[in-house]
Residue frames relative to the residue before (quaternion, step in Angstrom):
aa qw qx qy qz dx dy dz
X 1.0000 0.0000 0.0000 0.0000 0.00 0.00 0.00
X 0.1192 0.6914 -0.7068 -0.0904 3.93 -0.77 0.39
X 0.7596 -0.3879 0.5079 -0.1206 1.99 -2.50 1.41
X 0.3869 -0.6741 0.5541 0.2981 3.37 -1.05 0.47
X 0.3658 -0.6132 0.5449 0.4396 3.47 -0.81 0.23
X 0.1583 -0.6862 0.7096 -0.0231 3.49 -1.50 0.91
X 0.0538 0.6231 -0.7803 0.0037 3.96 -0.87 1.21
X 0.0474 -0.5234 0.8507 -0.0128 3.91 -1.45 0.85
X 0.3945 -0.4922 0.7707 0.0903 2.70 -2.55 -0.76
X 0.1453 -0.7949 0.5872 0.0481 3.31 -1.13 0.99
X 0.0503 -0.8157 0.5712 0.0768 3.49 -1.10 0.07
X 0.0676 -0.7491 0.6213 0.2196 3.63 -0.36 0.16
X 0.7058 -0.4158 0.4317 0.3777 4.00 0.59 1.07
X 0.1205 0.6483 -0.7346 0.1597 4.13 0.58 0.16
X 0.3976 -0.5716 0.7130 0.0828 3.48 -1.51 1.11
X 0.0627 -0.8434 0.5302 -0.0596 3.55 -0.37 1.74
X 0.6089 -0.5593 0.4891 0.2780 3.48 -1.42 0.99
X 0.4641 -0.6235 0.5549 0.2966 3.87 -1.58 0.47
X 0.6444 -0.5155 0.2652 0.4987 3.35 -0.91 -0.60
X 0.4544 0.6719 -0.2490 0.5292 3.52 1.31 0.24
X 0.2485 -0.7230 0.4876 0.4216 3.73 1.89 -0.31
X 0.4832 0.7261 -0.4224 0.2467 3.80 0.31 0.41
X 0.3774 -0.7147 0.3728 0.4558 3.70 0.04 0.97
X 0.2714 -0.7548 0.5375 0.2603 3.50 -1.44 0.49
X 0.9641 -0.0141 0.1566 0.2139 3.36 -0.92 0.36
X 0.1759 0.8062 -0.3892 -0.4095 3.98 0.03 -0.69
X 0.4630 0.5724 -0.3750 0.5633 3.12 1.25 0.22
X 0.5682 0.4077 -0.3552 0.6203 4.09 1.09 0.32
X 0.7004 0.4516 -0.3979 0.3837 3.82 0.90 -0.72
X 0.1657 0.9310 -0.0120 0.3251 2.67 1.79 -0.69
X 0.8449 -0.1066 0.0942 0.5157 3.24 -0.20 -1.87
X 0.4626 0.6091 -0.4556 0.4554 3.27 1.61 0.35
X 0.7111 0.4601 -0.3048 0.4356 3.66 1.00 -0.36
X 0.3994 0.6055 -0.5172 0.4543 3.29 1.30 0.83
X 0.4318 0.8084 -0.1913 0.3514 2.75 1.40 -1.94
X 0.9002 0.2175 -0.0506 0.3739 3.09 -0.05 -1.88
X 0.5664 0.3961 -0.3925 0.6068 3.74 1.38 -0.06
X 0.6672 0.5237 -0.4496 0.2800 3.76 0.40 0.79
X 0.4477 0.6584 -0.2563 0.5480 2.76 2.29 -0.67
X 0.7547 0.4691 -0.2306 0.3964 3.26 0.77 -1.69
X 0.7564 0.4075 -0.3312 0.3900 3.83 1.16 0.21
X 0.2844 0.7794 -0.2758 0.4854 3.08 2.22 0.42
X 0.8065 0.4413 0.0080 0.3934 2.84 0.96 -1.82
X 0.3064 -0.5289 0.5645 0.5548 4.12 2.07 -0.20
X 0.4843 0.5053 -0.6951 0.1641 3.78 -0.88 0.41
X 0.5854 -0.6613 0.3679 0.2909 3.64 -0.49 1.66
X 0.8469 -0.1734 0.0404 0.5011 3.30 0.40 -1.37
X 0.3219 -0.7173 0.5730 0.2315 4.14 -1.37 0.15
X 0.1031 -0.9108 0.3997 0.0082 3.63 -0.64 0.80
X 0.0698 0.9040 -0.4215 -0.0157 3.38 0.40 0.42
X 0.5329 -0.6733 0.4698 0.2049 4.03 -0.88 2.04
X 0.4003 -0.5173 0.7310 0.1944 3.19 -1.17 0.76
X 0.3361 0.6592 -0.6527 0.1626 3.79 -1.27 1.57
X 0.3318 -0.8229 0.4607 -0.0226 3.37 -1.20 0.83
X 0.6025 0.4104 -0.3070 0.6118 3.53 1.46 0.78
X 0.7422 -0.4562 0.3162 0.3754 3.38 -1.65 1.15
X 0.5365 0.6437 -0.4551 0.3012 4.06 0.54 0.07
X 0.7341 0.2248 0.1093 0.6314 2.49 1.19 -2.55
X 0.0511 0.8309 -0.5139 -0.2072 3.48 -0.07 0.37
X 0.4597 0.6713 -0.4336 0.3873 3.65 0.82 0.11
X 0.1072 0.7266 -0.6211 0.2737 2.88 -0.18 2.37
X 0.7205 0.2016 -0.3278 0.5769 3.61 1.13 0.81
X 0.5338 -0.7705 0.3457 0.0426 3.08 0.38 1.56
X 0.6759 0.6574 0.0387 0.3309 2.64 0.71 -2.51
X 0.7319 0.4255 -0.1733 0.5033 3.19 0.76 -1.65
X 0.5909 0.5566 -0.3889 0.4356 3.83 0.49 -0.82
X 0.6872 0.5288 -0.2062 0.4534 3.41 0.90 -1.68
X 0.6614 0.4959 -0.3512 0.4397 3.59 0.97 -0.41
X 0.6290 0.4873 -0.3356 0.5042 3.50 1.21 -0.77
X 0.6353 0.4826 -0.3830 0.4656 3.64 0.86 -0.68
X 0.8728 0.2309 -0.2358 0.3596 3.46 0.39 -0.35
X 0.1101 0.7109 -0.4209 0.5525 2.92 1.48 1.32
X 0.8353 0.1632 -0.0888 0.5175 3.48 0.61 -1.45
X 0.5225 0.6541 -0.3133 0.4483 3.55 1.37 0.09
X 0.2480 -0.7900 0.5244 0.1986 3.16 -1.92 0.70
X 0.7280 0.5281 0.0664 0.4321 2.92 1.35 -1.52
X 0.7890 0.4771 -0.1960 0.3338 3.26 0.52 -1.59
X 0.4517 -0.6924 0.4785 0.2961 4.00 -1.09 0.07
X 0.2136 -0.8677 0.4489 0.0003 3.23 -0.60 0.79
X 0.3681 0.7830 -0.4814 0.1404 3.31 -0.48 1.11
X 0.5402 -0.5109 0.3987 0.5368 4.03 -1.33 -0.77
X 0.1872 -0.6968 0.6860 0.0935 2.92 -1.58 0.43
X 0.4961 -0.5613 -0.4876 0.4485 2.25 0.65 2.48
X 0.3367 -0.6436 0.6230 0.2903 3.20 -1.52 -0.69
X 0.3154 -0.8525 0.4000 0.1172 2.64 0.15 1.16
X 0.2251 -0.7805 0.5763 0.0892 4.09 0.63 2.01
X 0.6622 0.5742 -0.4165 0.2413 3.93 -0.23 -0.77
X 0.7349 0.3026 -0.1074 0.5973 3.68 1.61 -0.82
X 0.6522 0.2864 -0.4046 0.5735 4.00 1.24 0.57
X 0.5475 -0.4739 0.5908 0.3558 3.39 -1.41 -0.01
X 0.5977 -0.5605 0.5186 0.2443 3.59 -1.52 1.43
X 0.6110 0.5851 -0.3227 0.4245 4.01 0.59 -0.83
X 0.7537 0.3718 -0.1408 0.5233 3.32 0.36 -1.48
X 0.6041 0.4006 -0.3659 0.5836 4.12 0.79 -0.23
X 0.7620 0.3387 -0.4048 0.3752 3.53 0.29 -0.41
X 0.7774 0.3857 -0.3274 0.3738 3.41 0.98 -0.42
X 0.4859 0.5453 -0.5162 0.4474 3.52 1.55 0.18
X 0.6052 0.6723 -0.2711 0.3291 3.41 1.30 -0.55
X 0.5822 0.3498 -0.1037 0.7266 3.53 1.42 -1.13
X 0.5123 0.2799 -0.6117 0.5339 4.01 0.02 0.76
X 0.6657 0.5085 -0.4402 0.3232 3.81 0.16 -1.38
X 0.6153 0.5637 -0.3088 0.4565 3.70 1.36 -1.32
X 0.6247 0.3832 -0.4025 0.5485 3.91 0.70 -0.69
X 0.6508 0.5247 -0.4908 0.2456 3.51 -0.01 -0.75
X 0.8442 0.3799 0.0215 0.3775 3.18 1.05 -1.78
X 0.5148 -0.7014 0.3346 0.3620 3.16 1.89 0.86
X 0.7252 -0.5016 0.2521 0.3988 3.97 1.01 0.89
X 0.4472 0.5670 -0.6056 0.3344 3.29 1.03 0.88
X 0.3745 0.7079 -0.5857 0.1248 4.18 0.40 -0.27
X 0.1455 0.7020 -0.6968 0.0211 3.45 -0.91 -0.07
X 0.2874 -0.7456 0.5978 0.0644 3.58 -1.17 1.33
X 0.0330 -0.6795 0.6921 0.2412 3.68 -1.27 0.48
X 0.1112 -0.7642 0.6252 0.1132 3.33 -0.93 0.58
X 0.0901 -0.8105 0.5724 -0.0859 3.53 -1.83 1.25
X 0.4042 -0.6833 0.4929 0.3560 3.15 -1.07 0.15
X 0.7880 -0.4914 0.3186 0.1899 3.38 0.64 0.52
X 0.1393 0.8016 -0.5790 0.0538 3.91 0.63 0.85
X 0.7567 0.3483 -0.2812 0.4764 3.28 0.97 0.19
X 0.1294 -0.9481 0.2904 -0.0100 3.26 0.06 1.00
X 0.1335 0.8171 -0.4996 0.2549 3.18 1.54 1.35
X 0.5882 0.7014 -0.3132 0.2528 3.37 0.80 -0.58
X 0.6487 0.4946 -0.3322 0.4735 3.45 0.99 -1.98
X 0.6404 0.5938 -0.3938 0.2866 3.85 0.20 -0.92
X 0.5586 0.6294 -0.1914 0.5051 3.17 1.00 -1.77
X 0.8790 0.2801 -0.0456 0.3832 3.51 -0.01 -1.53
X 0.6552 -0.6462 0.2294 0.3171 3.68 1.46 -0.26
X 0.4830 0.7350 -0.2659 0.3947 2.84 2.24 -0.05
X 0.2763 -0.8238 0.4333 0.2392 3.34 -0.99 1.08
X 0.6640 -0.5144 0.3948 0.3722 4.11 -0.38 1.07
X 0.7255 0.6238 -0.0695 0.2824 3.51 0.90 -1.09
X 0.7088 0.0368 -0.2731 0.6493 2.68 2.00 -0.72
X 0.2182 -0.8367 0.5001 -0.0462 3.48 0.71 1.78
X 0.7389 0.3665 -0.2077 0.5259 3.89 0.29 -1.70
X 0.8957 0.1444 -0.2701 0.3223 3.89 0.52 -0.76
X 0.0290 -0.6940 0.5226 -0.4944 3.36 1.51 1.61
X 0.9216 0.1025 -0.1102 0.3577 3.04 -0.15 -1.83
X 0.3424 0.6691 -0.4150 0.5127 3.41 1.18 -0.42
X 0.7863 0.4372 -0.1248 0.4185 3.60 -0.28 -0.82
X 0.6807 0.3428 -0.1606 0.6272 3.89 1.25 -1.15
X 0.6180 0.5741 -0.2424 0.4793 3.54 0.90 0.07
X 0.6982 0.3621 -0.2261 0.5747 3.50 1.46 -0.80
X 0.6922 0.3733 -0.3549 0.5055 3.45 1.50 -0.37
X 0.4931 0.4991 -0.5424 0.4620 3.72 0.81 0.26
X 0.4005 0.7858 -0.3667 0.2960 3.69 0.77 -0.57
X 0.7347 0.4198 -0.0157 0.5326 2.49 0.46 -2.50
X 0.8237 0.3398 -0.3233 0.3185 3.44 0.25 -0.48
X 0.7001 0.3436 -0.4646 0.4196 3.44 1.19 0.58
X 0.1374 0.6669 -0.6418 0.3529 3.49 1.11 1.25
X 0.3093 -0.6759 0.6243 0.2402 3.72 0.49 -1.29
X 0.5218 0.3743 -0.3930 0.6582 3.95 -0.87 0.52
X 0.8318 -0.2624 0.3191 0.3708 2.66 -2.18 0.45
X 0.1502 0.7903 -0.5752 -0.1484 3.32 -1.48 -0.46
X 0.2902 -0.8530 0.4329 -0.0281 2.69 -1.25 1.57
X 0.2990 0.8008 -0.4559 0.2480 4.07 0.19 0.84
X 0.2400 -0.7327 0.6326 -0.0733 2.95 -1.38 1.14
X 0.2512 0.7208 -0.6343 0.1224 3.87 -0.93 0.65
X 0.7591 -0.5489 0.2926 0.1917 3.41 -1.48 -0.60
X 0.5349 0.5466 -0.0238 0.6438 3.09 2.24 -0.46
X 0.7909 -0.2150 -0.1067 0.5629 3.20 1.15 0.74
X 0.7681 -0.3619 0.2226 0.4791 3.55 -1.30 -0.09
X 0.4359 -0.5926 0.5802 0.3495 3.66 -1.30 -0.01
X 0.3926 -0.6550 0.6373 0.1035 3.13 -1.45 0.87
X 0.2539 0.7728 -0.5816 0.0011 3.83 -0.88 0.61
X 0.8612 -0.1772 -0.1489 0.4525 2.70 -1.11 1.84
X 0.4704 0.8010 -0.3098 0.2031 3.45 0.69 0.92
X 0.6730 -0.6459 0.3416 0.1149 3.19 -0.48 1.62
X 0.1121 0.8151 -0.5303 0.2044 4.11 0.47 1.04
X 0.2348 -0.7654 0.5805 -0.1483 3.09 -0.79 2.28
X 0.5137 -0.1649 -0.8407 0.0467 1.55 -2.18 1.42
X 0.2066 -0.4011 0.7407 0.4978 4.22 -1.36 -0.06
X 0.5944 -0.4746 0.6452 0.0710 2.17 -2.66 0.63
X 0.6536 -0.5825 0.3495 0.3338 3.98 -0.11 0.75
X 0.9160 0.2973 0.1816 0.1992 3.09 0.81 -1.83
X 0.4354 -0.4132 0.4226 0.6791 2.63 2.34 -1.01
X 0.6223 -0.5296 0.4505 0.3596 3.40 -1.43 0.21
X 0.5271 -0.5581 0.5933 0.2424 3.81 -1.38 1.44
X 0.7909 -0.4206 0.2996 0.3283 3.54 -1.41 1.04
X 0.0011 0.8089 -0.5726 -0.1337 3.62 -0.32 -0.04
X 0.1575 -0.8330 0.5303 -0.0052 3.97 -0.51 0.64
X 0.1805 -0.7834 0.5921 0.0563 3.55 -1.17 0.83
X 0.1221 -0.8128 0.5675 0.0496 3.82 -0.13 1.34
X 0.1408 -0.7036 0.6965 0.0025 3.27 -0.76 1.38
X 0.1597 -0.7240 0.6587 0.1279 3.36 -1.74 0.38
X 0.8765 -0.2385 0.1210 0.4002 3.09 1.09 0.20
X 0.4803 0.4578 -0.4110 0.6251 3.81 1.68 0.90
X 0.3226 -0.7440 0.5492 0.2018 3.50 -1.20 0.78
X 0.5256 0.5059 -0.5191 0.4455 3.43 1.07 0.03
X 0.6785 0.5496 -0.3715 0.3157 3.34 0.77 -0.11
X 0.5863 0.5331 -0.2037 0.5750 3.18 2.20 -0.02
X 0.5857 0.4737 -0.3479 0.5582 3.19 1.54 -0.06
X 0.4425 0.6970 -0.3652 0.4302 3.45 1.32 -0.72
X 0.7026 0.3743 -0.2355 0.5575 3.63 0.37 -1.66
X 0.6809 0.4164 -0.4306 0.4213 3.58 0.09 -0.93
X 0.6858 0.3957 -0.4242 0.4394 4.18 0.30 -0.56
X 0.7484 0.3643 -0.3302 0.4452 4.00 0.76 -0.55
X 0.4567 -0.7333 0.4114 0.2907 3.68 1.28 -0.04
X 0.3192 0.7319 -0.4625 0.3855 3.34 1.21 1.45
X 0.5317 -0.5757 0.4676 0.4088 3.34 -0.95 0.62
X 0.4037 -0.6736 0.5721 0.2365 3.53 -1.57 0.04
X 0.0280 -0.7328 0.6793 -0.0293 3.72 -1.08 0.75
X 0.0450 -0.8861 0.4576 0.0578 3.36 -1.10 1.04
X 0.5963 -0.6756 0.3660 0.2326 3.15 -0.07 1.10
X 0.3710 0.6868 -0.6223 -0.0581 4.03 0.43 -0.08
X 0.0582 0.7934 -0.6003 -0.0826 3.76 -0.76 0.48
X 0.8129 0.2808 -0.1683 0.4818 3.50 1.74 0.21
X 0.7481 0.3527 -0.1383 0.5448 3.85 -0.51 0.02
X 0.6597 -0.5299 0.3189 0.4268 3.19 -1.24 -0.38
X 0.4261 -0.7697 0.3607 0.3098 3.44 -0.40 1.10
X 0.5234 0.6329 -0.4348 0.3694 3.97 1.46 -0.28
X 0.5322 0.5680 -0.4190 0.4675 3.81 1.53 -0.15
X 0.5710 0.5500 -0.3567 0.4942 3.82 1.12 0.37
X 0.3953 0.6902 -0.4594 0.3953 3.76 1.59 -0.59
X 0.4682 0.6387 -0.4055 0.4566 4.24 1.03 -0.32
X 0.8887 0.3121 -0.2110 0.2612 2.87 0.03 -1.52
X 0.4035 0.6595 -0.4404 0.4564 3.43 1.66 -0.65
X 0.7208 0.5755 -0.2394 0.3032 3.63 0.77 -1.44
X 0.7658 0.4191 -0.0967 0.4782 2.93 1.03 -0.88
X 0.6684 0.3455 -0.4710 0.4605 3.59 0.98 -0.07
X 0.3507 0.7886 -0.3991 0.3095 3.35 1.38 0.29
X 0.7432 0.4780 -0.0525 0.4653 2.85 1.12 -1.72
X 0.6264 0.4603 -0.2936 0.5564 3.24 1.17 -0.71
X 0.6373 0.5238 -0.3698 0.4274 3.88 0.72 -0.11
X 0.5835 0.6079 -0.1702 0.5109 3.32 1.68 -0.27
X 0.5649 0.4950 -0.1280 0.6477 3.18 1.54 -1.26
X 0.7262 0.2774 -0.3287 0.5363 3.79 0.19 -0.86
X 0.3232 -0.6916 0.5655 0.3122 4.14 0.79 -0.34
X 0.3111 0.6445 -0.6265 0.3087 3.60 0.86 1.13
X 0.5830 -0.4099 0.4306 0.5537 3.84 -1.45 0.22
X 0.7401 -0.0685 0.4795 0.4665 3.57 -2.41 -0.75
X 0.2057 0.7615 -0.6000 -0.1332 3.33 -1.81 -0.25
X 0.4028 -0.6971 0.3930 0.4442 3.45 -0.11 1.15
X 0.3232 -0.7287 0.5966 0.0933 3.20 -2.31 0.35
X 0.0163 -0.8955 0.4388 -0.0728 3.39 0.20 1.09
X 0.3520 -0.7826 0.5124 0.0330 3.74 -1.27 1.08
X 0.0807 -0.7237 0.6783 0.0983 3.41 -0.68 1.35
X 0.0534 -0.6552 0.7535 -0.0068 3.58 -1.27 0.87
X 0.4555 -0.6128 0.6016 0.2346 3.34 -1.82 0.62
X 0.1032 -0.7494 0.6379 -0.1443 3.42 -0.88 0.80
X 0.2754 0.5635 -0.7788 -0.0118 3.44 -2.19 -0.48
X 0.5391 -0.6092 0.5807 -0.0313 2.96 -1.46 2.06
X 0.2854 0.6796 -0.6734 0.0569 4.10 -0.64 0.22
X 0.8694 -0.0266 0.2773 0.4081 3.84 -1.77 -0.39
X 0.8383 0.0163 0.3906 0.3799 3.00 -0.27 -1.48
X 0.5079 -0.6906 0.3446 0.3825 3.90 -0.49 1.14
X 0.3483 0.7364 -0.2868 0.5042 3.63 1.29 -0.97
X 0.8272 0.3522 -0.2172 0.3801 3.45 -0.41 -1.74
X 0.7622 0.4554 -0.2531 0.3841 3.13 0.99 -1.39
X 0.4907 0.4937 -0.4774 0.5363 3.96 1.09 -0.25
X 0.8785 0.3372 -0.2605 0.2160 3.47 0.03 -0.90
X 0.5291 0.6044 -0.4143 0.4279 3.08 1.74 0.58
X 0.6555 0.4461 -0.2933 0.5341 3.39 1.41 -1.73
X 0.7519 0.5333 -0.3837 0.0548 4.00 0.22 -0.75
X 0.4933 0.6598 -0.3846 0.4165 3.32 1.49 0.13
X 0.8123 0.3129 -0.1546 0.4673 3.48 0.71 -1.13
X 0.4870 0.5257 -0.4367 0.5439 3.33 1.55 0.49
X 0.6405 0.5511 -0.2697 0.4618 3.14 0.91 -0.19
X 0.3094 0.7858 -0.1632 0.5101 3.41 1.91 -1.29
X 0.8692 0.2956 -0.0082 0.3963 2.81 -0.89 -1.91
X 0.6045 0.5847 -0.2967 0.4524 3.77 0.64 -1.64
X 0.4970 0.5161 -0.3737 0.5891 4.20 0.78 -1.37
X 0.8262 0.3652 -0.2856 0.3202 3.38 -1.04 -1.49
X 0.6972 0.4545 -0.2791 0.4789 3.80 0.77 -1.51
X 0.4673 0.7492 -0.2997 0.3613 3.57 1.06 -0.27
X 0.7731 0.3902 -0.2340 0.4420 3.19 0.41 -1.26
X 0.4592 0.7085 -0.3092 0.4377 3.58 1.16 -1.00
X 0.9138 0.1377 0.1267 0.3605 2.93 0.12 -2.06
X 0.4806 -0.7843 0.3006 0.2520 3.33 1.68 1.08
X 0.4426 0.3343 -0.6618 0.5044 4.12 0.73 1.47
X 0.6674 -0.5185 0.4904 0.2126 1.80 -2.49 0.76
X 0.6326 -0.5821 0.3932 0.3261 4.19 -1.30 0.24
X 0.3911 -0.8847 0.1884 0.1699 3.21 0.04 0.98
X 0.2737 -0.6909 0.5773 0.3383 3.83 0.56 0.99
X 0.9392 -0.1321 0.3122 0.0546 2.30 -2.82 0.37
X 0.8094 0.1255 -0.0370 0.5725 3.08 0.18 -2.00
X 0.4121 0.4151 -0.6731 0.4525 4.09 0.54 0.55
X 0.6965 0.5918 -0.3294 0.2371 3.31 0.13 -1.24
X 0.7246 0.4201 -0.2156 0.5019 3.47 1.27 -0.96
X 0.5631 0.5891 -0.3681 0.4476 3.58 1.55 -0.40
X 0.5655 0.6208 -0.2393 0.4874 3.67 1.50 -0.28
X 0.6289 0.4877 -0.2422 0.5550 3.35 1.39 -1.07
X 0.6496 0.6705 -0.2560 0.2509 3.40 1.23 -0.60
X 0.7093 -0.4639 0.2547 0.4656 3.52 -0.53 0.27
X 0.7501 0.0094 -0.1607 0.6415 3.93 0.84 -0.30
X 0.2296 0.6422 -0.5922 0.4292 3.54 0.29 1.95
X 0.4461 -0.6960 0.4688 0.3111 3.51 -1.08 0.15
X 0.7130 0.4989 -0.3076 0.3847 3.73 1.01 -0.28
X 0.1364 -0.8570 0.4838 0.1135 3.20 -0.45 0.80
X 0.0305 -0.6993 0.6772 -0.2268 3.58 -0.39 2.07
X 0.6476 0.5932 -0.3680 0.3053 2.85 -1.80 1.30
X 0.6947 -0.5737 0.1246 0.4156 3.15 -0.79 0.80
X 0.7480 -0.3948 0.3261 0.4223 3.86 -0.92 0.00
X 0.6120 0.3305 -0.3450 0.6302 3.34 1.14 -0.42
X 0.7267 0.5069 -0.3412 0.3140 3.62 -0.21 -0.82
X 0.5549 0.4616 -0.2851 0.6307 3.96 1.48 -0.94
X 0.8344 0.1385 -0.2965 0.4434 4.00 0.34 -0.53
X 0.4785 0.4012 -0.7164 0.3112 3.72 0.54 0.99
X 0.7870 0.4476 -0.3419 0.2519 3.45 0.91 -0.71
X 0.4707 0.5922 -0.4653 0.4597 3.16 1.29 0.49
X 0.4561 0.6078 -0.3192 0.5662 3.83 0.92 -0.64
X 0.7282 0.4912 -0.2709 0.3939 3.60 0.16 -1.48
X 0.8445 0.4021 -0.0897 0.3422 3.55 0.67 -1.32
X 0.6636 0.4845 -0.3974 0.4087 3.38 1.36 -1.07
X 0.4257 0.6681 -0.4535 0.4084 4.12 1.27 -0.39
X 0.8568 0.2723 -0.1084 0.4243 3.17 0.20 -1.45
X 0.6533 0.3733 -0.4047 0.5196 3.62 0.89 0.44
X 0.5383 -0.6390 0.3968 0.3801 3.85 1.20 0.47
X 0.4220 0.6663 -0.3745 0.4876 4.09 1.25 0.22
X 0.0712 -0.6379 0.7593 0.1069 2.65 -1.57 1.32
X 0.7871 0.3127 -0.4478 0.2867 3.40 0.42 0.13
X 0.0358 -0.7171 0.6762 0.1652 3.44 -1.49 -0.51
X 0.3790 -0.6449 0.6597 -0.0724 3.03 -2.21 1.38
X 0.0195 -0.7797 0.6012 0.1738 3.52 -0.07 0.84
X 0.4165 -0.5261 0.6530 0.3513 3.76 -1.01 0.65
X 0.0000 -0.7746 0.6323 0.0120 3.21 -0.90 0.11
X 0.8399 0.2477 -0.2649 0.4037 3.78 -0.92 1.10
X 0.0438 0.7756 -0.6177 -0.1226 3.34 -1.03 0.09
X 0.8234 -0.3715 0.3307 0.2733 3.09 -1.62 0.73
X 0.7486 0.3803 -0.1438 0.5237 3.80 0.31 1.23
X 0.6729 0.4860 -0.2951 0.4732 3.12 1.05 -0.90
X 0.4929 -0.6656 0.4421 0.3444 3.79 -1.11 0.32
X 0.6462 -0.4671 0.5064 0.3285 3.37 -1.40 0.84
X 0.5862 0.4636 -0.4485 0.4903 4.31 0.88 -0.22
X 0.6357 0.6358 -0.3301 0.2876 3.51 1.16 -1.06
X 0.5332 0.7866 -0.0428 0.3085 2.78 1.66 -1.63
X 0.6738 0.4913 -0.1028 0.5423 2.61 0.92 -1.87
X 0.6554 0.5393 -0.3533 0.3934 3.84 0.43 -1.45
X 0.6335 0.6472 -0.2282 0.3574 3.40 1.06 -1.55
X 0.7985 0.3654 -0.1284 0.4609 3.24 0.74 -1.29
X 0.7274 0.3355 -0.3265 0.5018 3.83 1.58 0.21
X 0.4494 0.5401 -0.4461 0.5544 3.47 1.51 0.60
X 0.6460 0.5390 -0.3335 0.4254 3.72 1.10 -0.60
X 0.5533 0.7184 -0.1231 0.4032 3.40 1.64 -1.31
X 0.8283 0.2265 0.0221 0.5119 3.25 0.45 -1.98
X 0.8495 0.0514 -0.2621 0.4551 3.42 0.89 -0.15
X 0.5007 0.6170 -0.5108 0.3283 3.92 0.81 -0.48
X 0.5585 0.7365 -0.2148 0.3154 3.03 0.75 -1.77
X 0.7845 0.4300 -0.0651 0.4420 3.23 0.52 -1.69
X 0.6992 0.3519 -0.2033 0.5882 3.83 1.05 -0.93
X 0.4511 0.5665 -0.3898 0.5689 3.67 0.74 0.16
X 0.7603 0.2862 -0.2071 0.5450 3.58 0.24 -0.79
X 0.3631 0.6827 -0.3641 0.5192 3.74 1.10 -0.33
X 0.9319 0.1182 -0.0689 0.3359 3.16 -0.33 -1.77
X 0.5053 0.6340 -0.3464 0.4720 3.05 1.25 -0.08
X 0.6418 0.3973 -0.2374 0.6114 4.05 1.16 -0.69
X 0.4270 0.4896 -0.4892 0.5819 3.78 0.93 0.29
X 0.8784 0.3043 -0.1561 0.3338 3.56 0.08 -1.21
X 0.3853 0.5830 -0.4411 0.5630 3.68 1.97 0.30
């Protein structure tokens, strides 16, 4: 079966600098990321995503709500998380913030769901690390059940049981896309392949052709569970500027920035220069650079990782909301467009 090709944009809400390099606001990062998912549906970008985070960087811990204001002012575009992070919220309350966002926005919602690589949340919310895999394991079979629709009836260890109970709003149409972001466990690719979720890989490091497995394998396992095809799509971090030049010498400082600070937390090392430029490179995971350079290597990768879609992360923590903005209409008006180009050359 093939897939449409799908190119969106993620964001996880980076907390951006004025012109003065001074952090702004979060309630200013905020309303600029409405801003910037209205542009991005101006422009034919397929889909907008916004990360479920919980600390003065990322402050976009209601995801949902932002996505409702964007598609308020929206016609076209899809709307969803990039991830949500199920292991540290309750399956009920995600599906139905999910299926309001879907009524609101006339069936554009679409949910990624994770276990979380960031793990501000369990603390915050009461969750113990320990039972991390059967958290999600467990919030994953009851999200299931609950986009069957009809009553629903389930019972596990990780929260109350549910009998024969009746979970509002229904969805018009059937259930809104549902996605599994992996970063790098195949049970988590067997996981999607047994509940009949799409796949999303995460590549935010190395070479992203060491992921060409998993495409393979949730194949197979979709065969094995007798579930239909399901498309496979790739979020990579990125930022789009003028000229390849421009665009290293904007994103590498505050990648660098950010990378230090997230570091200590999460025990890597800070990434020098020439890692940094071995990423930018042709079998790196970040896609920087001009409009041509971000859509040969998009073209290049989504073949060889079996994907028809792609998500460019876009921003980092520092850059300006002008940057942002540039980023997300150089992706629009011209990646967008040569991507699909080269990719129908090679059909």
């Amino acid at each position: 079966m093939q897939f449409p090709l799908v190119l969106g944009l993620d964001t996880f809400g980076d907390r951006t600098n004025d012109a003065e390099g001074r952090p702004i606001s979060h309630a200013q990062t905020i309303r600029n990321l409405v801003e910037q998912g209205v542009l991005a549906d101006q422009l034919g970008v397929d889909f907008f995503g916004i990360g479920e985070h919980h600390t003065d960087d990322w402050p976009l811990s209601a995801a949902d709500v932002v996505l409702g204001a964007i598609a308020a002012r929206t016609k076209r575009i899809h709307l969803g998380s990039a991830v949500t992070v199920l292991s540290s919220d309750d399956p009920v309350r995600v599906f139905q913030r999910y299926s309001t966002l879907n009524a609101i926005s006339g069936g554009r919602a679409e949910v990624i769901l994770g276990r979380g690589s960031s793990i501000d949340s369990f603390p915050l919310f009461g969750y113990d690390l320990a039972d991390y895999e059967t958290l999600f394991e467990e919030k994953v079979n009851l999200f299931a059940e609950l986009l069957k629709g009809g009553p629903v009836s389930w019972e596990g260890t990780t929260r109350a049981a549910l009998i024969n109970q009746d979970v509002v709003p229904h969805t018009e149409a059937g259930p809104f896309p549902v996605w599994i972001g992996v970063g790098g466990s195949p049970q988590s690719v067997v996981r999607a392949a047994h509940y009949g979720f799409n796949l999303m890989l995460a590549i935010i490091g190395g070479n992203p052709s060491r992921f060409a497995p998993f495409s393979r394998l949730f194949d197979q396992a979709l065969k094995q569970f007798g579930q239909t095809p399901r498309p496979v799509g790739v979020h990579g971090p990125g930022h789009v500027a003028a000229t390849d030049e421009n665009a290293r010498e904007e994103f590498w400082p505050y990648y660098e920035d950010v990378f230090r600070r997230i570091g200590k937390t999460r025990g890597f090392a800070t990434p020098t220069k020439e890692q940094f430029l071995r990423e930018v490179g042709l079998h790196g995971a970040l896609y920087i650079g001009s409009p041509e350079t971000v859509a040969q290597k998009i073209a290049a990768n989504l073949p060889a990782l079996g994907a028809t879609r792609f998500d460019l992360k876009y921003g980092m923590g520092g850059l300006s909301h002008e940057a942002l903005m540039t980023n997300i209409e150089l992706y629009g008006t011209e990646v967008i467009p040569r991507v699909r180009e080269l990719l129908a050359s090679k059909s």
